[in-house]
C-alpha positions as CSV (number, residue, x, y, z in Angstrom):
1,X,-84.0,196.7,47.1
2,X,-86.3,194.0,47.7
3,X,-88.4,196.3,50.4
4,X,-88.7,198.8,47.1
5,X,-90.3,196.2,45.2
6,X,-92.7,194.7,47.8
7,X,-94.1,198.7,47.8
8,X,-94.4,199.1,44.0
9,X,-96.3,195.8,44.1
10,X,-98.2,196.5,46.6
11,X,-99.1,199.9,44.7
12,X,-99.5,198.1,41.4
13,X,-102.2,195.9,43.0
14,X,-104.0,198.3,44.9
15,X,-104.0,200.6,41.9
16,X,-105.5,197.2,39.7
17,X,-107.9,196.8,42.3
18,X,-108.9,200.6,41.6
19,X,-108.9,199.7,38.2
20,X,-111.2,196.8,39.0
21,X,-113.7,198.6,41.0
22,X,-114.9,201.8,38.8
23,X,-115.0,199.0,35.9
24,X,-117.7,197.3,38.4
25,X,-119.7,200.7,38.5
């Protein structure tokens, strides 16, 4: 359970960070 919620956080942040970087450009 906890290993499912490290990986959706993980996702969440590198998806944010996404996010983040076209905002930039």
């Amino acid at each position: 359970m906890l290993t499912v919620f490290l990986f959706i956080g993980r996702h969440a942040t590198e998806l944010q960070q996404r996010h983040t970087f076209y905002n930039w450009l």
